[in-house]
C-alpha positions in Angstrom: 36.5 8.2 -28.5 33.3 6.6 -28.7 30.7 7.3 -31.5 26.9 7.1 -30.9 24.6 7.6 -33.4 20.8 8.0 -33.8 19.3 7.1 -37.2 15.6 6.5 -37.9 14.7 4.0 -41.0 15.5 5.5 -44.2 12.5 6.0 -46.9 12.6 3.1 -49.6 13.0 4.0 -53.2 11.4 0.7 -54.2 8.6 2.4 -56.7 11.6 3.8 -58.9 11.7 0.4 -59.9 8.6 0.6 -62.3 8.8 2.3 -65.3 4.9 3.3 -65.7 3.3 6.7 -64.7 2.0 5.5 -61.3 5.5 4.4 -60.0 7.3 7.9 -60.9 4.3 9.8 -59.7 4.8 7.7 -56.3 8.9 8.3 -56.5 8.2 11.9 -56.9 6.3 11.9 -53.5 8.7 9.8 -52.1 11.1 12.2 -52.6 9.3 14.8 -51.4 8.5 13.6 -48.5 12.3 12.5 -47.7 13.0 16.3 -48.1 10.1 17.7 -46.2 9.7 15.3 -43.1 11.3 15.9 -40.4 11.0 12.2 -39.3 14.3 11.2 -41.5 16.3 13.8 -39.7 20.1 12.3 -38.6 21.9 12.3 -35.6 24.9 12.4 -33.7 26.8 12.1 -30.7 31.1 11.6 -30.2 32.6 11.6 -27.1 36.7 13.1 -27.3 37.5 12.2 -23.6 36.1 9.8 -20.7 33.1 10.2 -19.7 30.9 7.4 -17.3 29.2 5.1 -19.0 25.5 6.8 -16.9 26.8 10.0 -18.3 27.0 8.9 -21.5 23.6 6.7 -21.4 22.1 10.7 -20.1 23.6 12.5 -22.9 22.8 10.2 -25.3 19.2 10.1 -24.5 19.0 13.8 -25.0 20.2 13.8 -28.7 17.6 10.9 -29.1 14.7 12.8 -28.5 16.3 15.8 -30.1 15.6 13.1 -33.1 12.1 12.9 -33.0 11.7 16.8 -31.7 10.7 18.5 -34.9 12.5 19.3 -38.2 16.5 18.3 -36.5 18.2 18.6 -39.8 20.2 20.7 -38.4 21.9 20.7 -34.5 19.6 22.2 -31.6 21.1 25.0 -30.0 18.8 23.7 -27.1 20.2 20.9 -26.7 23.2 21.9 -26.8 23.0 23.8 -24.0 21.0 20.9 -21.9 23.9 19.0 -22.2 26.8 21.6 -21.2 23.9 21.8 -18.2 24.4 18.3 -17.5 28.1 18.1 -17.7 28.3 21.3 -15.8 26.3 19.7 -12.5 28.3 16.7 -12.9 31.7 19.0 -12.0 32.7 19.1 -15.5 32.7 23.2 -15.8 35.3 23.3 -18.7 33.3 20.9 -20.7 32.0 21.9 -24.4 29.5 20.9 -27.0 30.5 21.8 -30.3 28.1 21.3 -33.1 28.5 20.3 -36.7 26.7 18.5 -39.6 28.7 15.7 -41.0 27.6 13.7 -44.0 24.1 14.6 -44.0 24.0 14.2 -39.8 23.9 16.7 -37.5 27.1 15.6 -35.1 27.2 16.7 -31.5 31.1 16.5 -30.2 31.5 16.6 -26.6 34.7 17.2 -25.0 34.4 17.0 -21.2 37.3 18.3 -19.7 38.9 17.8 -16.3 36.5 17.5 -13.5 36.6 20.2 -10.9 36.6 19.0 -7.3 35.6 20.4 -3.7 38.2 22.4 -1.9 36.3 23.9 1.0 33.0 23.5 2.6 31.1 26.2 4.9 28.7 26.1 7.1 27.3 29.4 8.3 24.0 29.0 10.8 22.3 32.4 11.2 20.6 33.2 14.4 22.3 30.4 15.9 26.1 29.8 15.5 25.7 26.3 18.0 23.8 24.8 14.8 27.3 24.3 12.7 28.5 21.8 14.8 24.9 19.9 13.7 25.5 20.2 10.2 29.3 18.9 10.0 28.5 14.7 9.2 26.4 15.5 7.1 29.2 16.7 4.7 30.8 13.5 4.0 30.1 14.1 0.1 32.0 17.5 0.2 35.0 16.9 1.7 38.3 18.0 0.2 39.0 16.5 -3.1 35.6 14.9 -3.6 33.7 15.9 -7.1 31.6 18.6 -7.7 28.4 17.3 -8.4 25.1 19.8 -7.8 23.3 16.8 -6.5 26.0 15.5 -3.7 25.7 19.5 -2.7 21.8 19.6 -2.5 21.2 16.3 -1.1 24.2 17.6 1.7 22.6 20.8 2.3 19.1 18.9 2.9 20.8 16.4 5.3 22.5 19.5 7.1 18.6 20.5 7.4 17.5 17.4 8.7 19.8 17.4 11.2 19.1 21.0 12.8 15.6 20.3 12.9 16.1 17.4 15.0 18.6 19.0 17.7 16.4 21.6 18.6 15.4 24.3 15.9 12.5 22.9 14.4 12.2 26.1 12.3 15.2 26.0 10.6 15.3 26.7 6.9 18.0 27.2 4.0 19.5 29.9 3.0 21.3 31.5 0.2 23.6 28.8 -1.1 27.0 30.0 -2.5 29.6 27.9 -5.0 32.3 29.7 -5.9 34.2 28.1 -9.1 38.2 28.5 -9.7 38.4 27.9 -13.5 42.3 28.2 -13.3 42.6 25.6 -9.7 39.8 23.6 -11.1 39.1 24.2 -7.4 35.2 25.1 -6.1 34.4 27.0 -2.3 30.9 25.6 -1.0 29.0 28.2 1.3 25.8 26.4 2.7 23.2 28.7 5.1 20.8 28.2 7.5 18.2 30.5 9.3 18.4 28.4 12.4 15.2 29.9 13.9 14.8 29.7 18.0 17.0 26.6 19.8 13.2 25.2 21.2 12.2 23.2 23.7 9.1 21.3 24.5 6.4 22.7 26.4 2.6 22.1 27.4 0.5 21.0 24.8 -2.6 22.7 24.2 -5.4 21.6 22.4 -8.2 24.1 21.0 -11.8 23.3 21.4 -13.5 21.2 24.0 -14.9 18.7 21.5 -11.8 15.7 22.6 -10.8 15.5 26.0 -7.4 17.8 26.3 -5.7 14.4 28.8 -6.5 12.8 25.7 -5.1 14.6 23.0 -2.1 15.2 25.1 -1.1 11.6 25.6 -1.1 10.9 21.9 1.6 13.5 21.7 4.8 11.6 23.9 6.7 15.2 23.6 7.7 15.6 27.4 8.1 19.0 28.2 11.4 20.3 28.5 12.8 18.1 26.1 14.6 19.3 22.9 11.7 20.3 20.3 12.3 17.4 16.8 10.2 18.4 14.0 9.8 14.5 13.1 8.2 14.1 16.4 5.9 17.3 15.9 5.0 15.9 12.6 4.6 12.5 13.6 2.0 14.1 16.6 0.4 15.5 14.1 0.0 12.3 11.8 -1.2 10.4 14.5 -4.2 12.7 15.1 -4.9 13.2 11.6 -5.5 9.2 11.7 -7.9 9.4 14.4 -11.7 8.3 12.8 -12.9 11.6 14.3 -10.4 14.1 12.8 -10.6 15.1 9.7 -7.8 17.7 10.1 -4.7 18.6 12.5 -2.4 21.3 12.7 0.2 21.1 15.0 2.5 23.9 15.6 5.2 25.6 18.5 3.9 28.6 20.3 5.9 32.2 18.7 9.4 32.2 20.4 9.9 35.0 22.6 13.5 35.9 23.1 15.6 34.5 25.8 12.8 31.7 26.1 13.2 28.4 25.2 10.4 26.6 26.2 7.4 26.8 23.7 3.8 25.6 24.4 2.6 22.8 21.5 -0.5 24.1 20.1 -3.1 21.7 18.0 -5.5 22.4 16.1 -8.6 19.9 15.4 -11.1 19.8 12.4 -13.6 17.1 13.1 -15.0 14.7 10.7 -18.9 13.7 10.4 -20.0 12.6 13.9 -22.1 9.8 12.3 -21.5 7.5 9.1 -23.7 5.3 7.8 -22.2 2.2 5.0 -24.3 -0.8 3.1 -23.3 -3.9 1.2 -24.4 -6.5 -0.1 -23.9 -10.3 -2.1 -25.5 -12.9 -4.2 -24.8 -16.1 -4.8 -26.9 -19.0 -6.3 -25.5 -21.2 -3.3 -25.9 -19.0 -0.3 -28.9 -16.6 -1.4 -29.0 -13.0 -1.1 -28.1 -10.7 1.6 -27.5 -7.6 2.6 -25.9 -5.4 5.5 -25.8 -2.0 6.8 -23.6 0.0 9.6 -24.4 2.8 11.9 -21.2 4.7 12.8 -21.1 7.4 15.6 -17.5 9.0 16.4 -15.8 10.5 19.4 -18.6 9.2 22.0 -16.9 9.8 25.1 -14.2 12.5 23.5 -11.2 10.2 23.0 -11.9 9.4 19.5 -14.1 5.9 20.5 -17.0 5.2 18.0 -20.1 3.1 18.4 -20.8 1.3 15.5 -24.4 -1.1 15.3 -24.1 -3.4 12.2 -27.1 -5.3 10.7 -27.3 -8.2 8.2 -30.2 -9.8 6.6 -29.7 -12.8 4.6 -30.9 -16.1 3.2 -28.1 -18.0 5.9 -28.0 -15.6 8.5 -29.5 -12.7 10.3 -27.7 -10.8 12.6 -27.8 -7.9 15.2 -24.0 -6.7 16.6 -23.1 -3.4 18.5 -19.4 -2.6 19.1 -17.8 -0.2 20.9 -14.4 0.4 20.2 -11.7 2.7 22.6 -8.5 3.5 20.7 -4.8 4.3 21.8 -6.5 2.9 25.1 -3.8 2.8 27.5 -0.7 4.0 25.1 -0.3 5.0 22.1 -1.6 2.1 19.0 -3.3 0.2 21.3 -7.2 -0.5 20.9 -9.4 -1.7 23.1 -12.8 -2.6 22.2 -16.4 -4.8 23.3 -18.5 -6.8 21.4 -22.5 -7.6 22.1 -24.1 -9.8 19.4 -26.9 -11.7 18.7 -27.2 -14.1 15.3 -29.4 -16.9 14.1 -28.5 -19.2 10.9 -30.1 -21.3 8.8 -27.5 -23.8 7.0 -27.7 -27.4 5.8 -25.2 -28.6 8.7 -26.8 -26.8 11.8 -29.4 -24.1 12.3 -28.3 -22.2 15.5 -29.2 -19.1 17.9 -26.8 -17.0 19.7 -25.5 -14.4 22.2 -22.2 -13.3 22.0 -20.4 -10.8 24.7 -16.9 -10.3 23.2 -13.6 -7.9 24.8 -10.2 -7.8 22.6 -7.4 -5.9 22.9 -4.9 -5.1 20.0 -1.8 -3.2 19.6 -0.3 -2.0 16.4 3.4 -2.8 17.1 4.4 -1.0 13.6 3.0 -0.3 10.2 2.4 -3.7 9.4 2.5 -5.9 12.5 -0.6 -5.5 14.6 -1.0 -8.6 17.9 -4.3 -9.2 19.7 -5.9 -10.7 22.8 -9.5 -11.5 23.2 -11.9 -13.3 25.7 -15.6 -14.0 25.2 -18.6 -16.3 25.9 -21.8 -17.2 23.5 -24.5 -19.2 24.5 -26.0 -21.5 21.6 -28.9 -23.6 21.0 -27.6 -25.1 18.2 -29.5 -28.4 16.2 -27.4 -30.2 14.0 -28.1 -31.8 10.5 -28.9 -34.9 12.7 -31.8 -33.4 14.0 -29.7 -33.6 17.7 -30.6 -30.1 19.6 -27.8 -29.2 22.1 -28.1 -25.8 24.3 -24.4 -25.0 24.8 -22.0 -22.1 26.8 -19.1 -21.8 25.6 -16.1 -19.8 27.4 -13.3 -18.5 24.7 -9.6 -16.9 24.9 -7.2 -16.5 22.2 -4.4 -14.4 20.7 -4.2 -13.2 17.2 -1.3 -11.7 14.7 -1.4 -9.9 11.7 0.8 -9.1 8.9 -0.9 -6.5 6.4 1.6 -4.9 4.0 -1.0 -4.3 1.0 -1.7 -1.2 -1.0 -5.2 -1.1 -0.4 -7.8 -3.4 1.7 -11.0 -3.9 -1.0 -8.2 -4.0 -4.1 -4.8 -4.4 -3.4 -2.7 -4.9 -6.3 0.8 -5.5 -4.3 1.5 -6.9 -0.8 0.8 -9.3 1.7 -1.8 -10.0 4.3 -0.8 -12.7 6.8 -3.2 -13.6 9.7 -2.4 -16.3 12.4 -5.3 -17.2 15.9 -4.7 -19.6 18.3 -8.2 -19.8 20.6 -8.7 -22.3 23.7 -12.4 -23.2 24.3 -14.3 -24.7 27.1 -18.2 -25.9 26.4 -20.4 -26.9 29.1 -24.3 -27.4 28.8 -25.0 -30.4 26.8 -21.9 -31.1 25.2 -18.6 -30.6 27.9 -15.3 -30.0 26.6 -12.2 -28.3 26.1 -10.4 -27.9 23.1 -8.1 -25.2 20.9 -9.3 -23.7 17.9 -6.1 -23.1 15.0 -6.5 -21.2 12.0 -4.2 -19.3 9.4 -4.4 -17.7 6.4 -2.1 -15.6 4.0 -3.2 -14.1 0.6 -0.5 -12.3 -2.1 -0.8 -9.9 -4.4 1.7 -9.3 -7.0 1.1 -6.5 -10.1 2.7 -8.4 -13.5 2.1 -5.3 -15.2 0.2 -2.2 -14.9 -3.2 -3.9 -16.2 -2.4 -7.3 -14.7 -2.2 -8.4 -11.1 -1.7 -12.2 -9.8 -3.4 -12.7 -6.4 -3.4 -16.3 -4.3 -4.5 -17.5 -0.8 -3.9 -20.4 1.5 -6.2 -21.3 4.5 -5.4 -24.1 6.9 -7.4 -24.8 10.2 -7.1 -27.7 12.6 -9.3 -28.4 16.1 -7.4 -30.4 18.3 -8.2 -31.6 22.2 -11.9 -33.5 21.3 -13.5 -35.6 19.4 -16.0 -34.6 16.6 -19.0 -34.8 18.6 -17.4 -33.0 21.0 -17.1 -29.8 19.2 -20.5 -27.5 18.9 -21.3 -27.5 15.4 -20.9 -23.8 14.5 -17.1 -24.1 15.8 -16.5 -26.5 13.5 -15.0 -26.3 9.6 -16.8 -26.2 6.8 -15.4 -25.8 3.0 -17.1 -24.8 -0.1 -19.0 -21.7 -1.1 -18.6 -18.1 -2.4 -15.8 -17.5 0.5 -14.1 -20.7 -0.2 -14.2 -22.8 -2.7 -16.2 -21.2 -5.7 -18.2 -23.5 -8.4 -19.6 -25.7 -5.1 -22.6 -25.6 -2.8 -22.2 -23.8 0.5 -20.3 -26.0 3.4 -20.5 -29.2 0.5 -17.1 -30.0 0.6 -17.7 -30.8 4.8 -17.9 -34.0 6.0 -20.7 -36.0 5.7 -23.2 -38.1 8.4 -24.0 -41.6 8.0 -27.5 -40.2 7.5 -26.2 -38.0 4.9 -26.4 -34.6 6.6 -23.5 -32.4 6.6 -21.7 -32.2 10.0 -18.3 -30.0 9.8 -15.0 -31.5 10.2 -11.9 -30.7 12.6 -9.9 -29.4 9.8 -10.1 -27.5 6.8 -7.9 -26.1 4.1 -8.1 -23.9 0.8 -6.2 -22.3 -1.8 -6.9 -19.8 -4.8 -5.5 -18.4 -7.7 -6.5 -15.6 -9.4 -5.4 -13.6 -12.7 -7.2 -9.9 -12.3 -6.9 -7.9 -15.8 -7.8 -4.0 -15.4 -8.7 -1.8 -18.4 -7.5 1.5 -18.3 -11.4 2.5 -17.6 -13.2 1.1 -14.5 -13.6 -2.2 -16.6 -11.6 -5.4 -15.5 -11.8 -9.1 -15.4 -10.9 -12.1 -13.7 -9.7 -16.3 -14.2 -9.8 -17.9 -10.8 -9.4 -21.3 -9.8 -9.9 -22.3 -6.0 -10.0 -26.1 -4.0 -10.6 -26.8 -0.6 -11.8 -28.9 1.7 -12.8 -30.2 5.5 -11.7 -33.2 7.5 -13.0 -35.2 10.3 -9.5 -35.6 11.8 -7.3 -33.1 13.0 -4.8 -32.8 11.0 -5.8 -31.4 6.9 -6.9 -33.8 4.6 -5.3 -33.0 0.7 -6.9 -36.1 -0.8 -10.2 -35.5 -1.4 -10.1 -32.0 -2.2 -12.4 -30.3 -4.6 -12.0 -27.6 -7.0 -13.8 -25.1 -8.8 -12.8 -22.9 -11.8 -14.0 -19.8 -13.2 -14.2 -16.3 -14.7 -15.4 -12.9 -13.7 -16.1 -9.6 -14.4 -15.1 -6.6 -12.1 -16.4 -2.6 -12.3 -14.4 -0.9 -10.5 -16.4 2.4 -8.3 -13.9 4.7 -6.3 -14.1 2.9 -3.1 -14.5 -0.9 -4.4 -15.2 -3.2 -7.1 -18.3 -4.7 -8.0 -17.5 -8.4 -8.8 -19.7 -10.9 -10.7 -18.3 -14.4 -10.9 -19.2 -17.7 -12.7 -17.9 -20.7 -11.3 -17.9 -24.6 -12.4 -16.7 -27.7 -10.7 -14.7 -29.9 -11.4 -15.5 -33.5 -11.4 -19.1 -32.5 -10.6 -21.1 -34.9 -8.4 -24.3 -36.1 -9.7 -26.1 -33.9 -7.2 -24.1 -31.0 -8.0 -25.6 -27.5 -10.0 -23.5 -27.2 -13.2 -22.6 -23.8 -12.5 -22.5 -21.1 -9.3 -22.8 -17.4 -9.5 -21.8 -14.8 -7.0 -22.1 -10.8 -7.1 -20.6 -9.0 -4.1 -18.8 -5.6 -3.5 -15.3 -6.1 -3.1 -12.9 -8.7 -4.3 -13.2 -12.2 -3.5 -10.2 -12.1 -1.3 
């Protein structure tokens, strides 16, 4: 027998303790409110019988809140009749609650009875008798002699479901569930039914509306006809269209049956989505200036789902013109293919450059998270160095890319992981000839503490290997230091240096923040960061002469992405150095 009980904190009598006016007055009210509240009410719970420790933990919670449910002096016929409930889907039918009040408590005795079990289970499939056969492994939970629990039946009968809607009646429902309970055996009969629907096969898909190509819309389905009709696969059809940039909605649905026929036509439905989208940004920093960016979006340009988007940015480092047109499921099914046309001109205190860049990648979504890549280009530079050197230079690019992006959300994740590894060979000819290969990886966390706090941290590492320095162009070279790498420092300062003093990149680079984001329940938050970084002449990463930057930040969070404003210091500031950085950006820093 085991004897739980549920007391809250008794009312002290301390004031009797004074003999004046002031201390009866406040004994009187004491008293009072011991008989009135319904805060000091007492309870109970026994056990006569054996009973699992979960089941126990369940029941118990019940009388718990029965505790702080209003005036419980006395025992809640409610409750009561929760808990026989309980017991009662747990296969326990004889099971009883008696009530009492026991010394001042109000004492709930359970006494739980012998546990009934399954004797038989039957399947009846209307419509369709061939749909029995389906449901049978999915009984494992009610064979003969197991318990009768209401949860091992519904999660059976669900299964049963499952099963007929992947063999071929997509339009199968439930029926009437019957459980038939021998009080005297301690014995129960399970009837589960099914309105099988029409056994279904696959047949032409047809789309409505001539906005999409119907070739198009077809392929993304992958339901050959004459195969066995899945409702996974029809919903999974329709999932992949609803994900298309140019659909806002999708409805996809079998033809009526008609009797004696089991092919049935697949017909989708299409809402679009705005043909044309237009999005703006913008940042601030004290070491990189003030810029700003803007997108022009136009969907479905061909009628499979390709957009056009023409991106602008105007800022103090760079100014840039790039068009991109980008062809998805190209091929098969998660597979994008898209081309790139940019022209760019910047402005930093390592090299001022102009350039072209054609671009053509191609990247396939292998699952939800896994997404691999292949890309070729060429850009042609002038590019003048912090040496005052001007070099006009082609350079011919290939590489491969892979990505890992588990995270919750991509401009504030609070949980997940975002993994990115390139590998890109590069030939330059013009006034600098070379070859070399271009390695860089990156992975950033994000872990929620609590449900205000997340920790977030990223690593960069990037090596050139095949040429010397001066071999490498300029703008394919590493820099560190700045609002996208190490805060608290001037942009690309942490690069290395000239003899002259001007900056001029390094073959290496790595970096590494930390960040402790706090979230109000509001749209208020705030951040501690701490970051360090920095480039290399050599090939492999250099750790010892890394710098590092602390700092704080406030975040307001709009629906689609924060607003960040960060303050950041360095440390072991060089005499040339500004005491302090500040950026202001949409989005977090990383």
């Amino acid at each position: 027998m085991t004897l739980i009980e549920v007391k809250p904190d008794p009312c002290t009598l301390a004031g009797w303790r004074k003999a004046d006016l002031t201390a009866l007055v406040a004994g009187f009210l004491c008293l009072l409110s011991l008989t009135l509240s319904p805060a000091h009410a007492r309870q109970a719970m026994q056990v006569d019988g054996e009973l699992s420790a979960e089941l126990t933990g369940q029941l118990r919670a019940m009388v718990s809140a029965s505790a702080e449910d209003g005036d419980r002096t006395l025992p809640s016929p409610s409750v009561s009749r929760r808990m026989v409930a309980l017991l009662r889907s747990e296969g326990f039918y004889g099971a009883a609650v008696r009530t009492t009040v026991r010394q001042g408590e109000a004492l709930y005795i359970v006494v739980p009875s012998e546990r009934f079990v399954v004797e038989s289970a039957q399947i009846i499939a209307k419509t369709d008798a061939r749909a029995a056969e389906v449901v049978e492994p999915a009984l494992d939970a009610l064979r003969p002699g197991s318990p009768l629990r209401a949860a091992a039946v519904m999660a059976s009968e669900a299964a049963g479901l499952a099963r007929i809607q992947e063999a071929g009646w997509p339009d199968a429902e439930t029926g009437e569930r019957e459980v038939t309970v021998d009080h005297d055996t301690r014995n129960a009969a399970i009837m589960l039914a099914y309105e099988t629907g029409a056994f279904s096969r696959y047949g032409e898909i047809l789309p409505e509306g001539d906005r999409w190509r119907p070739r198009f819309v077809q392929r993304l389905g992958d339901l050959p006809e004459g195969e066995i009709a899945q409702l996974s696969a029809l919903r999974e059809y329709q999932a992949r269209l609803t994900a298309l940039d140019s659909v806002a909605r999708a409805q996809v649905q079998l033809a009526p049956a008609e009797r004696g026929v089991e092919v049935r036509d697949i017909l989708v439905s299409l809402t679009p989505a705005p043909r044309h989208v237009v999005e703006g940004g913008f940042a601030i920093s004290t070491s990189e200036g003030a810029g700003v960016d803007g997108q022009w979006t136009r969907r479905n340009v061909f009628g499979g789902d390709e957009t056009l988007a023409i991106a602008a940015l105007l800022s103090t480092l760079e100014q840039s013109l790039e068009t991109r047109l980008t062809a998805p499921h190209w091929r098969r099914p998660d597979q994008t293919l898209s081309f790139l046309a940019a022209a760019r001109n910047e402005e930093t205190d390592a090299f001022d450059q102009r350039e072209i860049e054609l671009e053509v990648d191609v990247n396939r979504q292998l699952n939800a998270v896994w997404t691999v890549g292949v890309a070729a280009g060429v850009d042609s530079s002038q590019i003048r160095s912090g040496t005052g050197e001007k070099d006009d230079t082609v350079s011919l690019f290939s590489g491969i890319t892979a990505v890992f992006d588990s995270r919750d959300s991509r401009t504030d994740p609070s949980r997940g992981i975002r993994a990115t590894a390139s590998v890109t060979p590069a030939v330059t000819v013009g006034d600098i000839r070379s070859g070399y290969v271009i390695t860089d990886a990156s992975l950033a966390t994000y872990r929620q503490l609590t449900p205000q706090l997340i920790l977030a941290g990223r690593v960069r590492a990037g090596s050139i290997a095949g040429a010397s320095l001066n071999a490498v162009p300029a703008d394919q070279r590493f820099y560190a230091g700045g609002g996208g790498s190490v805060r608290g420092f001037e942009y690309q300062s942490l690069s290395p240096v000239a003899s002259d003093g001007s900056l001029e990149g390094g073959r290496s680079v790595v970096e590494a923040s930390a960040e402790l984001r706090w979230r109000s329940v509001g749209r208020w938050g705030g951040v501690v960061f701490a970051d360090v970084g920095t480039a290399a002449e050599q090939a492999a990463p250099e750790l010892s002469d890394m710098g590092a930057g602390v700092g704080v930040g406030v975040r307001y969070h709009f629906d689609f992405a924060p607003l960040r404003f960060d303050i950041a210091a360095p440390i072991d500031r060089r005499s040339d150095e500004a005491s302090v950085q500040v950026y202001v950006g949409l989005g977090q820093a990383f």
